[in-house]
TIGU-961560 format. One record per residue (C-alpha): residue number from 1; residue in one letter; x, y, z. Coordinates in steps of 0.001 Angstrom, whole numbers, plus 500000, padded with zeros to 6 digits. Each point is the difference from the previous one (the first is absolute). Layout:
N
[node NUM,'A',[X,Y,Z]]
...
This chain:
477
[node 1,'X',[894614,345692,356580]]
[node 2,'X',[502398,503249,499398]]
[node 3,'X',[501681,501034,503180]]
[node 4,'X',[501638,503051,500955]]
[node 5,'X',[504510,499701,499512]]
[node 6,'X',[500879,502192,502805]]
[node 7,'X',[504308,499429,500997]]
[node 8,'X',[500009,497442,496884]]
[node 9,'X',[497444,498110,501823]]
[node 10,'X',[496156,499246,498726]]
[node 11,'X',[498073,500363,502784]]
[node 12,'X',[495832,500385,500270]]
[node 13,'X',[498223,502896,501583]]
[node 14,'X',[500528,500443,504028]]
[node 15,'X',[496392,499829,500363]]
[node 16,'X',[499589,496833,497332]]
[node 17,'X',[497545,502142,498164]]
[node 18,'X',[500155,500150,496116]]
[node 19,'X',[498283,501120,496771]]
[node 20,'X',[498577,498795,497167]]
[node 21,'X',[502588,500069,496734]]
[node 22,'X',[497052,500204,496745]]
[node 23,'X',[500828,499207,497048]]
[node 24,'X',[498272,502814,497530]]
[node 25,'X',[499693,498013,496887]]
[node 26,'X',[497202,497332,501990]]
[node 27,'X',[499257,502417,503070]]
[node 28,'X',[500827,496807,501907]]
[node 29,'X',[502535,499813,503449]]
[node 30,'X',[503246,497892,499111]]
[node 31,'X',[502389,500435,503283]]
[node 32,'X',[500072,502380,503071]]
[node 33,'X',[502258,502019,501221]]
[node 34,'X',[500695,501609,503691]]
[node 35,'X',[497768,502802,501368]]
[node 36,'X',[503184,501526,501444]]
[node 37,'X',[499849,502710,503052]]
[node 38,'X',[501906,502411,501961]]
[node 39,'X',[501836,497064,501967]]
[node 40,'X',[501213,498490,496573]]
[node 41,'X',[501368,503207,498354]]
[node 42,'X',[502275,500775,503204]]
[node 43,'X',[501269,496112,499251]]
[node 44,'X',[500827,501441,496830]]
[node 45,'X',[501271,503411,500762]]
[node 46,'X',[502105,498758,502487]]
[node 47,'X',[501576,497106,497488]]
[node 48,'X',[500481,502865,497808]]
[node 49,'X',[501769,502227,502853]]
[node 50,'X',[502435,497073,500741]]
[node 51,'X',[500974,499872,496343]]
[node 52,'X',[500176,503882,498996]]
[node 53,'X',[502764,500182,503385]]
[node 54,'X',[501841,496886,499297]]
[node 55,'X',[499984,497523,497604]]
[node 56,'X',[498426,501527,496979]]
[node 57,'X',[500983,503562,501217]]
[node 58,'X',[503962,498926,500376]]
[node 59,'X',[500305,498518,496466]]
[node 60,'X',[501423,502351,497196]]
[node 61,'X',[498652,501212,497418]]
[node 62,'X',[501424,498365,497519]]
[node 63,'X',[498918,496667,502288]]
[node 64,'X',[496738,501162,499939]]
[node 65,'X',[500094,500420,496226]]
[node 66,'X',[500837,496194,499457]]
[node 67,'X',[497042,499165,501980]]
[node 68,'X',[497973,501579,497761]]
[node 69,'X',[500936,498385,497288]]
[node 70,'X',[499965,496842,501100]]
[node 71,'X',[496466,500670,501381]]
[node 72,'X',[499246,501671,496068]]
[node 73,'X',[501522,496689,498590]]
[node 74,'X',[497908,497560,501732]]
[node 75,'X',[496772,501621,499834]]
[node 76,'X',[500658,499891,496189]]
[node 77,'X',[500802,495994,500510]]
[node 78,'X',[496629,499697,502269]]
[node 79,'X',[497787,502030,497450]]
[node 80,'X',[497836,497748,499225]]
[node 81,'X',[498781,499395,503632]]
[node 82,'X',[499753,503521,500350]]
[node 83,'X',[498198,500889,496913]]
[node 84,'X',[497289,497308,501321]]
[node 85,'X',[499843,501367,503463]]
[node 86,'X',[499424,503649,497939]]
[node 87,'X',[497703,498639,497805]]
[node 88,'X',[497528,498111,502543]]
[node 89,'X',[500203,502686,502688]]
[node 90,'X',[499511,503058,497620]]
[node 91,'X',[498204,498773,497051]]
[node 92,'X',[502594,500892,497285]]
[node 93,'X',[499999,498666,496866]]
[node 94,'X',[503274,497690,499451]]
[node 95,'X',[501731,502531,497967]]
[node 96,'X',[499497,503251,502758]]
[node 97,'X',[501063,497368,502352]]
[node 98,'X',[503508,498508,498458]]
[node 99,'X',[500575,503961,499083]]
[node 100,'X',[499784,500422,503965]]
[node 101,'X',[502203,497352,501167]]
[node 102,'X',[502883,501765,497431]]
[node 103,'X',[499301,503647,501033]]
[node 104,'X',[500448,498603,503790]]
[node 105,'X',[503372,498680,498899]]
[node 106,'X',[501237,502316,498068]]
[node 107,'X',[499434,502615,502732]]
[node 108,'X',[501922,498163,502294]]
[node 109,'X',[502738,499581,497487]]
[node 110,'X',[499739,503840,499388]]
[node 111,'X',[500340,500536,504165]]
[node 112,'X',[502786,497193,500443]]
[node 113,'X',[502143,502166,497716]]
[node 114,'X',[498868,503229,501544]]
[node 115,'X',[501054,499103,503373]]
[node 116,'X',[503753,500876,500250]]
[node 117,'X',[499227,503236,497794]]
[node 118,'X',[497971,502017,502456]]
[node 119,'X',[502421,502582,500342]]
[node 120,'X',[500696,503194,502404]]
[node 121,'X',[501755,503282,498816]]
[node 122,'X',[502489,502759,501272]]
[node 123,'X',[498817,503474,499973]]
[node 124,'X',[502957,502756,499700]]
[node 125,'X',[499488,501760,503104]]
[node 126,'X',[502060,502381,502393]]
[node 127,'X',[503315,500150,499611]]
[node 128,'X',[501377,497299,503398]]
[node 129,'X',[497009,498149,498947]]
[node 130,'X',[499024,496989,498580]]
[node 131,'X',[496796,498847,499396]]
[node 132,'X',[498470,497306,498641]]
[node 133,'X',[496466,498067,499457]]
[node 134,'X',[498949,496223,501461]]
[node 135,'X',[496719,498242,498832]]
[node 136,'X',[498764,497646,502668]]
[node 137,'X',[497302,497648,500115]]
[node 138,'X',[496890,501092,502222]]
[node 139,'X',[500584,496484,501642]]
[node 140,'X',[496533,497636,500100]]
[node 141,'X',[497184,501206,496836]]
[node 142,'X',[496503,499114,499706]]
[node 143,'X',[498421,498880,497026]]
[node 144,'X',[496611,500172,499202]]
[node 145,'X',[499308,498121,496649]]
[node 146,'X',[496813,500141,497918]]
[node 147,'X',[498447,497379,498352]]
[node 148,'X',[499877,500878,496116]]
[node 149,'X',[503607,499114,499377]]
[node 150,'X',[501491,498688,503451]]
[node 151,'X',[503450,498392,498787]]
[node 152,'X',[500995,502844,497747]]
[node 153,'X',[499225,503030,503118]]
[node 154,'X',[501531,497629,502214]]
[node 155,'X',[503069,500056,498226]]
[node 156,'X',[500642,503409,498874]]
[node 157,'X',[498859,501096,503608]]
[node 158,'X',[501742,497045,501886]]
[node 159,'X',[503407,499586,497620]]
[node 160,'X',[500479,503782,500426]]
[node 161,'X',[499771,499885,503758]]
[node 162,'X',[502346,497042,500617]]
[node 163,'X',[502058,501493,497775]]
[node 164,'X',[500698,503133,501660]]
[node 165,'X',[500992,497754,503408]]
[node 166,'X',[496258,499971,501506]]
[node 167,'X',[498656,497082,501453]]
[node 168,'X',[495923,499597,498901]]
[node 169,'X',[496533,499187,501324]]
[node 170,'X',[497251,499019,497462]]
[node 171,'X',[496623,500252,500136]]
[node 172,'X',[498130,498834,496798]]
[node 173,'X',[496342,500531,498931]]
[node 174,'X',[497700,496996,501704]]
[node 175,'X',[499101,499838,496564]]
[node 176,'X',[502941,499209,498339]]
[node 177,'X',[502928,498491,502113]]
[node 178,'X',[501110,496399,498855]]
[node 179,'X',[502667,501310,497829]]
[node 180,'X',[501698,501930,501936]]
[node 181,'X',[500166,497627,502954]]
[node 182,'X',[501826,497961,497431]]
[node 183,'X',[502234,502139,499135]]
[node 184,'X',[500732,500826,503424]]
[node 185,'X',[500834,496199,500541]]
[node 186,'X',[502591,499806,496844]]
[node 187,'X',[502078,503155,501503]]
[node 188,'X',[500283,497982,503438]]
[node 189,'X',[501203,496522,497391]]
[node 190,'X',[502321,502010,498288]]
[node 191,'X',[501934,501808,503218]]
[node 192,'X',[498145,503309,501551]]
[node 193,'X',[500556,499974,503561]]
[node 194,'X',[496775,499441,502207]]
[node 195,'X',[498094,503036,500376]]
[node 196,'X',[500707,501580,496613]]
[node 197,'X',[496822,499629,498372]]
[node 198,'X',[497087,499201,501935]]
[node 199,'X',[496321,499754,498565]]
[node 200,'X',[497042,500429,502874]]
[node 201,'X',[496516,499452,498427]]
[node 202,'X',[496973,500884,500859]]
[node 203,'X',[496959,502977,499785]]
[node 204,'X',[501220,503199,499057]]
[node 205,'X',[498120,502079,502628]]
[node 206,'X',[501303,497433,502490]]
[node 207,'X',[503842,499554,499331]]
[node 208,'X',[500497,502344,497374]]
[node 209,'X',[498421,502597,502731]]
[node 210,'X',[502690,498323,502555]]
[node 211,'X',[502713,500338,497419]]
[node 212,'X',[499005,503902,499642]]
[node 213,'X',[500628,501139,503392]]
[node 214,'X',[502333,497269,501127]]
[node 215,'X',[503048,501784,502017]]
[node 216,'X',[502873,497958,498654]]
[node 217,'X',[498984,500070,495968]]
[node 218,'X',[502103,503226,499136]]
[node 219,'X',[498656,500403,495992]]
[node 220,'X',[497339,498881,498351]]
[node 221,'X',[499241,499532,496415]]
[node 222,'X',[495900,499536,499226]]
[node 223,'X',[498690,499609,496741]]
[node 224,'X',[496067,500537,499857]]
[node 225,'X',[496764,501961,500014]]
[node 226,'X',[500067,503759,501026]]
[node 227,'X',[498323,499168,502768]]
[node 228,'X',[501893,497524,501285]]
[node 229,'X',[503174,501743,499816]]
[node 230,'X',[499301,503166,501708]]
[node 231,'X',[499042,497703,503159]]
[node 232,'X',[503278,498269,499676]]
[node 233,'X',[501687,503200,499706]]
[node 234,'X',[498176,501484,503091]]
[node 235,'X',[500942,496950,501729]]
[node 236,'X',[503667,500532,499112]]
[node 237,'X',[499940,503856,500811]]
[node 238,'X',[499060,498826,503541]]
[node 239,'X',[503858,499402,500847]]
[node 240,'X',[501240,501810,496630]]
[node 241,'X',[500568,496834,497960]]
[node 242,'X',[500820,500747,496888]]
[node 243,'X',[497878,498238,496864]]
[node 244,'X',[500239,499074,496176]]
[node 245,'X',[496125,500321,498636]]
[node 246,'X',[498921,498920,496889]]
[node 247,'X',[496722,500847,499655]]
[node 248,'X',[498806,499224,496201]]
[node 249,'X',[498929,501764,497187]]
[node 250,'X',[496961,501249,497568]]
[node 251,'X',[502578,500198,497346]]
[node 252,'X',[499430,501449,496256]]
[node 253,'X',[501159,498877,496350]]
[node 254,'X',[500172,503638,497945]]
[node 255,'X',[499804,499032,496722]]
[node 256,'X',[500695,502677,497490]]
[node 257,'X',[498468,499914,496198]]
[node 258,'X',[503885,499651,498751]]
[node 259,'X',[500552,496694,502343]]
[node 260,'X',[500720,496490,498110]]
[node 261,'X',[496378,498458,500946]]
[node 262,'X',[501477,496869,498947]]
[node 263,'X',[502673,499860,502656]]
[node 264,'X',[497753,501626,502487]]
[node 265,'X',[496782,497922,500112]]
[node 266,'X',[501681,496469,501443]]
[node 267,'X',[501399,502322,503127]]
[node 268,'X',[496578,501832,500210]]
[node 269,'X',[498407,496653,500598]]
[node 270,'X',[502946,498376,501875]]
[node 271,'X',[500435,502884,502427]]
[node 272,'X',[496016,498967,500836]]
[node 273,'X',[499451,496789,500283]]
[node 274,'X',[503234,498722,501423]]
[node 275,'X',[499470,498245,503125]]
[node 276,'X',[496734,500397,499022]]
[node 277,'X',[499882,503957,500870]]
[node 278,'X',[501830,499284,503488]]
[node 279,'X',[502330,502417,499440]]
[node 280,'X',[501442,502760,502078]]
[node 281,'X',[501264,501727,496727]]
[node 282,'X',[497489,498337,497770]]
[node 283,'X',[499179,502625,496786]]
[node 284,'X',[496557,500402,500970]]
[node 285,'X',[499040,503356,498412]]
[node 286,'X',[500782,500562,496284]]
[node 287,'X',[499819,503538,498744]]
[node 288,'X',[499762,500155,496322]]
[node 289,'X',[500444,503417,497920]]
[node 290,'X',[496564,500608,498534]]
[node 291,'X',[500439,499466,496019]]
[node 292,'X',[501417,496558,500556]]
[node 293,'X',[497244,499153,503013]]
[node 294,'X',[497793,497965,497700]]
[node 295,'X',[502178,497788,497848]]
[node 296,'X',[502288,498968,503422]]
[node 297,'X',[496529,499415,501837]]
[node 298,'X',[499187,497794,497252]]
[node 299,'X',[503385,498213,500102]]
[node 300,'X',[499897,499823,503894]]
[node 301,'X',[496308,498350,499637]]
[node 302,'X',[501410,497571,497831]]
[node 303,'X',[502608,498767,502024]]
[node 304,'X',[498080,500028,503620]]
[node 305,'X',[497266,497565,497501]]
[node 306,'X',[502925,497095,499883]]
[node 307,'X',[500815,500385,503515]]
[node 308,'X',[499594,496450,501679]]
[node 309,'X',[499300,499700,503866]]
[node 310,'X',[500083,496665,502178]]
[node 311,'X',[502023,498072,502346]]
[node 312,'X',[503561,500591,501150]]
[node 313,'X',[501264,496606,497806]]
[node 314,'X',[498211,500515,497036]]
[node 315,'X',[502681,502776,500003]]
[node 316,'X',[497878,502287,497479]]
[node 317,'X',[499999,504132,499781]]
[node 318,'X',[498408,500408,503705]]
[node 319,'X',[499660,497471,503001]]
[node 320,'X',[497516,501209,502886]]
[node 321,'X',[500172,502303,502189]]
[node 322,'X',[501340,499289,503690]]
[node 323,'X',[496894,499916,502088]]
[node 324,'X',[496596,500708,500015]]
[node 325,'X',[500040,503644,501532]]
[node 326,'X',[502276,500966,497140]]
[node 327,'X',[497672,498422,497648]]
[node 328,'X',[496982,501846,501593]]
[node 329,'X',[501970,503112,500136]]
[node 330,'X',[500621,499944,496325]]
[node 331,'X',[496120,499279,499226]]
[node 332,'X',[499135,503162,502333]]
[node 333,'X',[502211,502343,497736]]
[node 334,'X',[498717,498773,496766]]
[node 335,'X',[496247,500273,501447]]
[node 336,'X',[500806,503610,500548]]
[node 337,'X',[501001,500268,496924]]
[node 338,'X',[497278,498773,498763]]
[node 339,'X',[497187,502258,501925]]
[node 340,'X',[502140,502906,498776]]
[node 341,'X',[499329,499425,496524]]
[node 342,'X',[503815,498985,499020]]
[node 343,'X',[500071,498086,496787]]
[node 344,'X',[501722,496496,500303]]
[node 345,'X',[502274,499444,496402]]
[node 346,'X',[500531,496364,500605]]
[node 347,'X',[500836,496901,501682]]
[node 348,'X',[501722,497242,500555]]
[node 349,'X',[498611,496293,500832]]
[node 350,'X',[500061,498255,502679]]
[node 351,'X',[500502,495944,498648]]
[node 352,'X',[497116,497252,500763]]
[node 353,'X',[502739,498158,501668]]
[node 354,'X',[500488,502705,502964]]
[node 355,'X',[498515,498695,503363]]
[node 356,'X',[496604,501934,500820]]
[node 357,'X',[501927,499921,502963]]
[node 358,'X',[502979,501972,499259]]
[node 359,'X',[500494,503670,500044]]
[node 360,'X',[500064,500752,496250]]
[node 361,'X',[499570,503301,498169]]
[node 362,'X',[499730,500997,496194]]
[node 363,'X',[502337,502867,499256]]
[node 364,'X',[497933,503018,499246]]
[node 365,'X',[500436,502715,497792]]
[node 366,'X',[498593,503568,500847]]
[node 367,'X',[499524,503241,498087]]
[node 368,'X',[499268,503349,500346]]
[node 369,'X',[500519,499781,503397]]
[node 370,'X',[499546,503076,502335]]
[node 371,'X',[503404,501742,501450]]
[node 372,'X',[498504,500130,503709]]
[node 373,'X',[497976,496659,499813]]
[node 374,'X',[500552,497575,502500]]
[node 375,'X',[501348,497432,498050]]
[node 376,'X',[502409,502501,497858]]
[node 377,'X',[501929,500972,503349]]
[node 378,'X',[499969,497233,502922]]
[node 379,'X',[501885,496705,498952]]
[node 380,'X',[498018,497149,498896]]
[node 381,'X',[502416,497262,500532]]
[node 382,'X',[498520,498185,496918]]
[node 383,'X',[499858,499724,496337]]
[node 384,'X',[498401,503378,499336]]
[node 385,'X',[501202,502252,497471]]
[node 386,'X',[498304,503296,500159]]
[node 387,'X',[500722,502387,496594]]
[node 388,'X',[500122,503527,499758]]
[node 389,'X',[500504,502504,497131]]
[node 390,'X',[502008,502702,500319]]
[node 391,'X',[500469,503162,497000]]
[node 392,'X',[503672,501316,500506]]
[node 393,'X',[503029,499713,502563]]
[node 394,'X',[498549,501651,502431]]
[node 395,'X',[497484,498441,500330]]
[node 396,'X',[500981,496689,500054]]
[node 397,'X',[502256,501219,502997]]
[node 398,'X',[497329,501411,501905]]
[node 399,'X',[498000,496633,499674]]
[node 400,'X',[503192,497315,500448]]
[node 401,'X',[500931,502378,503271]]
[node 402,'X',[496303,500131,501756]]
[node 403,'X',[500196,497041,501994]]
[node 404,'X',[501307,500312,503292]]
[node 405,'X',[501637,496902,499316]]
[node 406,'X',[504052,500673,498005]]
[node 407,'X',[501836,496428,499231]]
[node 408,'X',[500284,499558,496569]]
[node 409,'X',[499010,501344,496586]]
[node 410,'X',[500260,498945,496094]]
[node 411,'X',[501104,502391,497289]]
[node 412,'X',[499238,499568,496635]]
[node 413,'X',[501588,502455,497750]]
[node 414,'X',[502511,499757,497180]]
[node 415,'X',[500179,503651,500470]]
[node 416,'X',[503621,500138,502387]]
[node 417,'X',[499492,503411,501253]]
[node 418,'X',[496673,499112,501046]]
[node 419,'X',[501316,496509,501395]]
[node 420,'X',[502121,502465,502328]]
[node 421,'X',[497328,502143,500533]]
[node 422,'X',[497493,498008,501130]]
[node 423,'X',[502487,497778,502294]]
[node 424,'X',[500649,503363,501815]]
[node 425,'X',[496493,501155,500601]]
[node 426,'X',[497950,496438,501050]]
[node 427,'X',[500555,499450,503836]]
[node 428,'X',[501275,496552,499812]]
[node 429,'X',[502560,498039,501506]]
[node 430,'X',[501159,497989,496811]]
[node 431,'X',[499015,501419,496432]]
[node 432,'X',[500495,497415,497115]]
[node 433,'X',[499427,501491,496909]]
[node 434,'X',[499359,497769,496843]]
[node 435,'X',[499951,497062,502233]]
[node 436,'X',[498432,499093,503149]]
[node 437,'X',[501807,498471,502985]]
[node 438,'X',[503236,499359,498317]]
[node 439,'X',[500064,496180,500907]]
[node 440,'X',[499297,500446,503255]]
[node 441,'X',[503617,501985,500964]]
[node 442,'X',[501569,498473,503015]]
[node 443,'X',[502662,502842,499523]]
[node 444,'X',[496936,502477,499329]]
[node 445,'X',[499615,502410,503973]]
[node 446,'X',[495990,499214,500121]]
[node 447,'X',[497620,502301,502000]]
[node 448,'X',[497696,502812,499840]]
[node 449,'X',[498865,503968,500409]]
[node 450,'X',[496896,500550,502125]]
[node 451,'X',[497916,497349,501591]]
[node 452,'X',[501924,497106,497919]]
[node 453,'X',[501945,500607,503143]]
[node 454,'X',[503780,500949,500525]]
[node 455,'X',[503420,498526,500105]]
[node 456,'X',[501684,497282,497018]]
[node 457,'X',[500226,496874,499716]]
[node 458,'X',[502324,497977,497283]]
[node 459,'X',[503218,500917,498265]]
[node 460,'X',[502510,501440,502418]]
[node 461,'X',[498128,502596,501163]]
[node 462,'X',[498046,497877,502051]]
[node 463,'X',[503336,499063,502040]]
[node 464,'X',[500498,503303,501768]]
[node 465,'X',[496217,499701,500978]]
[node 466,'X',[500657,497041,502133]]
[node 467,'X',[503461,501842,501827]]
[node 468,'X',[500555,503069,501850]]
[node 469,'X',[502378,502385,499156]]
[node 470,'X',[502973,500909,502447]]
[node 471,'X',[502390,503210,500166]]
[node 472,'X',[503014,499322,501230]]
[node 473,'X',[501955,503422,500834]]
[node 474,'X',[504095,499693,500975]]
[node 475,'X',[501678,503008,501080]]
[node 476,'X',[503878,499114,499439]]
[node 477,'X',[501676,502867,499931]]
């Protein structure tokens, strides 16, 4: 059984209750964990508040920095433990998982040598006056963590935090928490002070709810559904708590008639089917200039065809997805499709050897698919890939912007004024152009325009989210 680590101590629900843990590759239950409530979040919060005041909150940066890299060091030396955890609770395929466990360290690497370089400024000011700029932490954050890629939000959410001096309060998805209770456990082995890091599990409208409008959680970073996140923010605005909300994506490919197909069609299909379409900034809309529509539609067919589905440790293209209700969800958006009239391209296969049990889906290919349908605006969350063409610039900037959704968007151009152009006019928080996620970026400020929700997270910039800003004002004469 996983347990909550509250102070550096596992501990089980106040109440004893606890939930299910599926595994999505067999459908089947493989451990519990607590059904956590208001009673065990102020446990936590309060472990937290002890910290953030003295024993986390007194060390130095630079003190704080070694931590980190300690903590980055030995979750590269327990990677294989973790990648299993990943793997079982999630569903990933062995590759997406080891790929996980190395983004989680390398953000904390990234953070341990951010931590003594979160600097103020002076500001030339009256003359008798001296002025200058502090960044503090907020003191205890909140942490709501999703369930499509829980060990690498966790740390670029998390290693920011405790880098900037605060002292933190997790609450993973119920779906997806074995990981990061792990993790949680190897900070405590390797030195963190009790109260640090503390993971609370449980049901989102329950805890996470708790964790929303709790009085002594002063930020809170949520990554999640639209929906989801305006109630946390709500919550938050209650007592004027600030938040961090990633909110995901409907994001396009533009590919131009000049792009290198070659180069382009492996991140088409990548940007897809990764974590089998689980993907906040997954490149679920391609929009394809009109005289090269056909021949890339072709090319995009063929490659979907090979796709190979099944369990997480048969580590093909795709494992399943996490539950059933995503599963379902996925079916719904395809049947409308479907009654509409939208022609499906191709797809992949789903392997004899996958479980009738588990919570599989073939990658699908779309076409022709209309600007204001359904399924060409709300976020699937699964390996759908919905194609438009488009005739000019224009055009294609009219369709890549008419989401309400902003995160991220693909360029593909060998034209460099139109590279420029283009990155200028799509509402999106990161623009990659001839490429498509850049490796993942740890350095890379992630985040979005519009309802993909507002603040950054990653690279520096996600430091000064997770401190306030002082103005310190010295009249000397």
């Amino acid at each position: 059984m996983a347990l909550n680590f509250i102070a550096n101590q596992s501990c089980n629900a106040a109440s004893g209750q606890t939930l299910a843990v599926l595994d999505p590759s067999y459908g089947e239950a493989f451990d519990t964990i607590p059904r956590s409530a208001a009673t065990d979040l102020d446990a936590a919060v309060q472990a937290a508040r002890s910290a953030a005041t003295s024993t986390w909150g007194k060390l130095t940066a630079a003190e704080r920095g070694r931590l980190l890299h300690k903590l980055s060091v030995a979750i590269t030396a327990n990677g294989e433990e973790l990648w299993a955890l990943e793997q079982r609770d999630c569903g990933k395929p062995t590759a997406q998982a080891k790929a996980d466990v190395v983004a989680l360290a390398r953000y904390f690497e990234f953070y341990a040598g951010s931590a003594d370089k979160l600097h103020g400024q002076t500001i030339p000011y009256l003359d008798g006056y001296s002025v200058l700029t502090w960044r503090e932490p907020h003191g205890v954050t909140g942490h709501v963590i999703p369930w499509n890629y829980p060990m690498q939000i966790f740390g670029r959410s998390v290693g920011a935090s405790l880098a900037a001096g605060n002292a933190c309060v997790v609450k993973p998805s119920e779906d997806a928490c074995l990981s990061l209770i792990r993790v949680a456990q190897i900070a405590a082995e390797v030195g963190f002070p009790a109260g640090a890091i503390n993971i609370v599990c449980g049901l989102g409208h329950e805890v996470g709810a708790d964790l929303a409008k709790h009085p002594g959680i002063d930020h809170i970073s949520f990554t999640g559904s639209p929906h989801v996140g305006t109630l946390i923010a709500q919550m938050a605005a209650e007592r004027h708590c600030p938040v961090t909300l990633e909110l995901g994506g409907k994001s396009p490919q533009i590919v131009f008639a000049d792009a290198d197909l070659d180069a382009a069609l492996p991140f088409l299909v990548n940007a897809i089917i990764q974590n089998s379409g689980q993907t906040c900034s997954a490149g679920s809309r391609v929009l394809i200039e009109r005289s090269i529509y056909e021949p890339l539609l072709a090319r995009l067919a063929t490659a979907f065809e090979r796709l190979r589905v099944g369990p997480a440790a048969m580590n093909l293209d795709l494992g399943p997805l996490i539950r059933q209700t995503q599963q379902q969800r996925v079916w719904d958006f395809l049947s409308d499709a479907q009654v509409a009239g939208i022609p499906m391209v191709a797809q992949g296969v789903v392997v004899d050897d996958a479980p009738e049990s588990g919570f599989y889906q073939a990658p699908t290919l779309l076409r022709d698919v209309p600007v204001n349908h359904r399924i060409a605006q709300e976020e699937v969350f699964g390996p759908v890939l919905c194609a438009l063409p488009f005739a000019d610039e224009d055009d294609a900037v009219t369709l890549a912007n008419a989401t309400k959704f902003g995160l991220v968007a693909g360029i593909w151009t060998r034209d460099g004024a139109r590279q420029l152009r283009m990155a200028k006019r799509v509402q999106a928080g990161q623009v990659f152009i001839n490429n498509y996620g850049a490796g993942g970026g740890v350095e890379l400020p992630f985040g979005g325009y519009k309802s993909s929700g507002h603040g950054r997270e990653k690279g520096f910039e996600a430091l000064y989210g997770f401190t306030t800003l002082k103005t310190v004002a010295i009249r000397h004469g």
